[in-house]
C-alpha positions as CSV (number, residue, x, y, z in Angstrom):
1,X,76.8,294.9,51.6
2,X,76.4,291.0,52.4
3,X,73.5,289.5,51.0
4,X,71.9,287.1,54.1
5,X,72.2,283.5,53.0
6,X,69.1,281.8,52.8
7,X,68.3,278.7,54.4
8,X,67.9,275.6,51.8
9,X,64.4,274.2,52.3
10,X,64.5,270.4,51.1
11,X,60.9,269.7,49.6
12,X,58.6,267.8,51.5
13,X,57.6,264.1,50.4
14,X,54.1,263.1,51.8
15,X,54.1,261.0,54.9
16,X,53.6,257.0,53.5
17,X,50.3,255.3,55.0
18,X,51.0,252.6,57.4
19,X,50.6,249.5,55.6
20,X,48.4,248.4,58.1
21,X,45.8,251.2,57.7
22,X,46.0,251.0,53.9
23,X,45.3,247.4,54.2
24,X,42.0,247.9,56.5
25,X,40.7,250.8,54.1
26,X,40.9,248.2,50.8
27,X,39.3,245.7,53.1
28,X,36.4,247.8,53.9
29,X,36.0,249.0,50.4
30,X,35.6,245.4,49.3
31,X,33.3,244.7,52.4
32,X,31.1,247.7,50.9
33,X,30.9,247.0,47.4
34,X,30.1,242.8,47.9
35,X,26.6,241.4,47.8
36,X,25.2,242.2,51.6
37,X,22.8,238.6,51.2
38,X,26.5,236.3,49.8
39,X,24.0,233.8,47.9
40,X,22.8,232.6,44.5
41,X,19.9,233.9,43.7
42,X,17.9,231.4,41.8
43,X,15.5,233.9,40.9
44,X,17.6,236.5,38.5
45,X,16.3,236.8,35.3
46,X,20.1,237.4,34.0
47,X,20.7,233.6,35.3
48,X,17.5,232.3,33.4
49,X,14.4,233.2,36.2
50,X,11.3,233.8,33.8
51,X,7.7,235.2,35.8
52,X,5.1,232.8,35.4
53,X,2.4,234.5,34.4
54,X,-0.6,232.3,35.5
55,X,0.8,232.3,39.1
56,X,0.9,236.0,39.0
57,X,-1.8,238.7,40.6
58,X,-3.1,240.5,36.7
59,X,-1.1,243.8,36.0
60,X,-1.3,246.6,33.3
61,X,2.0,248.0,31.3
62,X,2.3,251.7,31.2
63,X,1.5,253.0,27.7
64,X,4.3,254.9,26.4
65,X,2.5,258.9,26.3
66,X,5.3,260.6,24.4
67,X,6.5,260.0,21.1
68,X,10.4,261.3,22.4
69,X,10.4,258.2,24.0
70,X,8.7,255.5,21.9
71,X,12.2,253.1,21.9
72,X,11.6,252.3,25.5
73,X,10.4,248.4,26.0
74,X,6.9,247.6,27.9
75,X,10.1,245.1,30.3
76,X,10.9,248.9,31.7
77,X,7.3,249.8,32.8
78,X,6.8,249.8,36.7
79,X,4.1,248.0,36.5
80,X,5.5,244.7,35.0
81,X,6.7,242.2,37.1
82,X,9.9,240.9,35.2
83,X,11.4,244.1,37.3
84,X,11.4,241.9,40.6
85,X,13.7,239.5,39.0
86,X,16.7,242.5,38.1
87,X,19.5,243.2,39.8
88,X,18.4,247.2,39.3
89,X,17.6,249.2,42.5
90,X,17.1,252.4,41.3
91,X,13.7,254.1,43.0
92,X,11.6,253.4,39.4
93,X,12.9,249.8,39.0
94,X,10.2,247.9,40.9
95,X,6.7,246.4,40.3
96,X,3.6,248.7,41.4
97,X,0.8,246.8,42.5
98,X,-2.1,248.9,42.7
99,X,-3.2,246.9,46.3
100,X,-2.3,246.2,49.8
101,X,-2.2,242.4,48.6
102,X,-1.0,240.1,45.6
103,X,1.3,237.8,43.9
104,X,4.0,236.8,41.7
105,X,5.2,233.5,40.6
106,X,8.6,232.7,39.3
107,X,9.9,229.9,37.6
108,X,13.6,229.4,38.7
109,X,16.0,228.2,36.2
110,X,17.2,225.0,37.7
111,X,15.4,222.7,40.8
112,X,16.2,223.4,44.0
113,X,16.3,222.5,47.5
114,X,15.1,226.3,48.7
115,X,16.6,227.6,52.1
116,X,16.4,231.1,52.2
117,X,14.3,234.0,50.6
118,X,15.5,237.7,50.3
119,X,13.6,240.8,49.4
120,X,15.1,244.0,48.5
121,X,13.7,247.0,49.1
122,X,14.7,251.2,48.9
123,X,16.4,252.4,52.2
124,X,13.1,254.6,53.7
125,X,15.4,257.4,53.4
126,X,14.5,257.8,49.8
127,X,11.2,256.2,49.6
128,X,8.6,258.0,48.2
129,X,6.5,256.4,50.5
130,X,7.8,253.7,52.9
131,X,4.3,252.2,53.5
132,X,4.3,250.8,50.5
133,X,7.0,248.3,51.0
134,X,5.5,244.9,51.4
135,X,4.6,243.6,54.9
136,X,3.9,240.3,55.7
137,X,4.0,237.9,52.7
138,X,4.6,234.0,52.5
139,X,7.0,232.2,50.3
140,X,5.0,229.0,48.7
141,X,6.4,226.4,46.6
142,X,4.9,224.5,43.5
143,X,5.1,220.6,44.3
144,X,6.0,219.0,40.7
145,X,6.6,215.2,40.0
146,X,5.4,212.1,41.7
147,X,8.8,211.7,43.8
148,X,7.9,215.0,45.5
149,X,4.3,214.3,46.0
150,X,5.1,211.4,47.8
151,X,7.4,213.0,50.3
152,X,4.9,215.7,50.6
153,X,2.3,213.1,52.0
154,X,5.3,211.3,54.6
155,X,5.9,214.8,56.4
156,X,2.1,215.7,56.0
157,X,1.9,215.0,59.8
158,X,5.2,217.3,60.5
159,X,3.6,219.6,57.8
160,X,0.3,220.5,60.5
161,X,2.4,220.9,63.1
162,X,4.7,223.7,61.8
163,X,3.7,227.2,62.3
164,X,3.1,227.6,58.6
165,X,-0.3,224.9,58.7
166,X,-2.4,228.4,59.6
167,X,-1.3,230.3,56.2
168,X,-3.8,227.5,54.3
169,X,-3.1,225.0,51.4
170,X,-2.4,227.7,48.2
171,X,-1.8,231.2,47.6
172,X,-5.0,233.0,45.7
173,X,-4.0,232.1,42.1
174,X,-3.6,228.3,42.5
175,X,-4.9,226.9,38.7
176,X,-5.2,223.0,39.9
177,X,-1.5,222.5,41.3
178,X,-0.7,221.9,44.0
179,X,1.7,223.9,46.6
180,X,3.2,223.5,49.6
181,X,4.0,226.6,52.2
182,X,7.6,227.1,52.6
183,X,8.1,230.2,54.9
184,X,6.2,233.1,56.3
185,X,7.9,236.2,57.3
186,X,7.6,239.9,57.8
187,X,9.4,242.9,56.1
188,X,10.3,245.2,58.8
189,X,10.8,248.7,57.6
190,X,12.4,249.8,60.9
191,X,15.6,247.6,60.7
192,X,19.0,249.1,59.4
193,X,19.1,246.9,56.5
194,X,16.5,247.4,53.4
195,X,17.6,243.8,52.0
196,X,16.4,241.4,54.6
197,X,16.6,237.3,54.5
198,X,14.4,235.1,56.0
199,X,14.9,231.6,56.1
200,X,12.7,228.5,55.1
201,X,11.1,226.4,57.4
202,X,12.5,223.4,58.9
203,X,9.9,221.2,58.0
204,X,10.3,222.0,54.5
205,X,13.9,221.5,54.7
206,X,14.4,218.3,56.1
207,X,11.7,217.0,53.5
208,X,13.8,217.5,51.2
209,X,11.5,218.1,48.5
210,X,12.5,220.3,45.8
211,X,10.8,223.0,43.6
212,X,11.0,224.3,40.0
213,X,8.5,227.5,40.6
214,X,7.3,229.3,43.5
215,X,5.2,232.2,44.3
216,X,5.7,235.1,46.7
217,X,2.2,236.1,47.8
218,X,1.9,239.4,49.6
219,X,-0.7,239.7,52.5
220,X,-0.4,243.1,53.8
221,X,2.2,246.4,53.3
222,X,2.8,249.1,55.7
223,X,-0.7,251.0,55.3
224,X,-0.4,252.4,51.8
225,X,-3.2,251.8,49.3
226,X,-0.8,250.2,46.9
227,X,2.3,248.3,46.9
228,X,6.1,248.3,45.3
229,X,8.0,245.0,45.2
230,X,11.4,246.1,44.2
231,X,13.2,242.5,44.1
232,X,12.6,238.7,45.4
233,X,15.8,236.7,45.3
234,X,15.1,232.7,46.4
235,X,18.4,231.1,47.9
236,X,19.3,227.1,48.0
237,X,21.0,223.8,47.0
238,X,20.8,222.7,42.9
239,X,19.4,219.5,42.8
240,X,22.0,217.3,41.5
241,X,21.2,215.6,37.9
């Protein structure tokens, strides 16, 4: 009896990608996993940002309850405001303020002409609470050395006529400096993007007066009774030495 030949199956080899679609699929990997804002930020403590504590709204650390976890540092507590100036954007990493308002004040590493101002916040998607994101808050900036004083006083006209001459002279902790108002803006929880920039006034920019320390005060939130601030990133040109 004849034994029926069977056919020889050659092994199939997976079908190659098109370089074109493989080249689109790295490019929107790299899109994904870059920085969304594509700025310095002069306020990250890793770059040399410190908080200046006599520009900032009073706080309480967390006491450590348990003994199982008596290594952790006070700079981990959610009440302390060094968190604002970390790259971390896990749902515990911010600073709870126990109000609808405050501030913080953060000296910035090196002088600079400021331009923009970012603030981070959790997608409402995994808030806790997404009326506790910070509302409307205005960006103010410490005027330091006589050089900057003076140009402060030759836009002072310019200066009452911007839109930010209504939002007053200082933010609530003001200990006999003075400051200048260098944008006003509103966090919108509705928009796509949870990290939202805002630029600097005009004015302010074509003073060309430069700042050392500012202060991001906090006016209202979205109608919780307290507030998180999960990160403030301030954007510009280094002064030149």
């Amino acid at each position: 009896m004849a034994i029926p030949r069977v056919p020889f199956r050659r092994k199939r080899t997976p079908a190659s990608i098109p370089v074109h679609i493989t080249s689109y699929v790295q490019k929107s990997i790299r899109a994904a996993m870059k920085d969304p804002v594509g700025r310095r930020d002069f306020a990250l403590a890793a770059d040399g940002a410190k908080i200046a504590l006599k520009l900032t709204s009073s706080f309480e650390l967390l006491s450590d309850l348990s003994s199982s976890s008596s290594s952790s540092s006070s700079s981990s507590s959610p009440r302390s405001p060094e968190l604002v100036l970390d790259e971390d954007m896990r749902s515990g990493s911010h600073w709870y303020i126990p109000d609808t308002q405050g501030q913080v004040g953060i000296k910035l590493p090196a002088f600079i002409y400021p331009t923009h101002v970012t603030i981070d916040h959790i997608p409402r998607e995994i808030a806790a609470d997404i009326r506790q994101a910070p509302r409307q808050m205005v960006l103010w900036g410490l005027v330091d050395g006589s050089g900057n004083e003076q140009r402060r006083l030759a836009f002072l006209d310019d200066f009452r006529r911007s839109s930010l001459n209504s939002m007053g002279n200082a933010p609530p902790i003001a200990p006999n400096v003075t400051f200048l108002p260098l944008a006003a803006f509103e966090y919108d929880i509705e928009r796509d993007r949870a990290v939202q920039t805002f630029s600097i006034d005009p004015t302010v920019i074509a003073s060309r007066i430069y700042f050392g320390a500012v202060v991001l005060e906090i006016r209202t939130n979205w109608g919780a009774s307290s507030t998180r601030l999960y990160r403030v990133r301030i954007h510009g040109d280094e002064v030149s030495p």
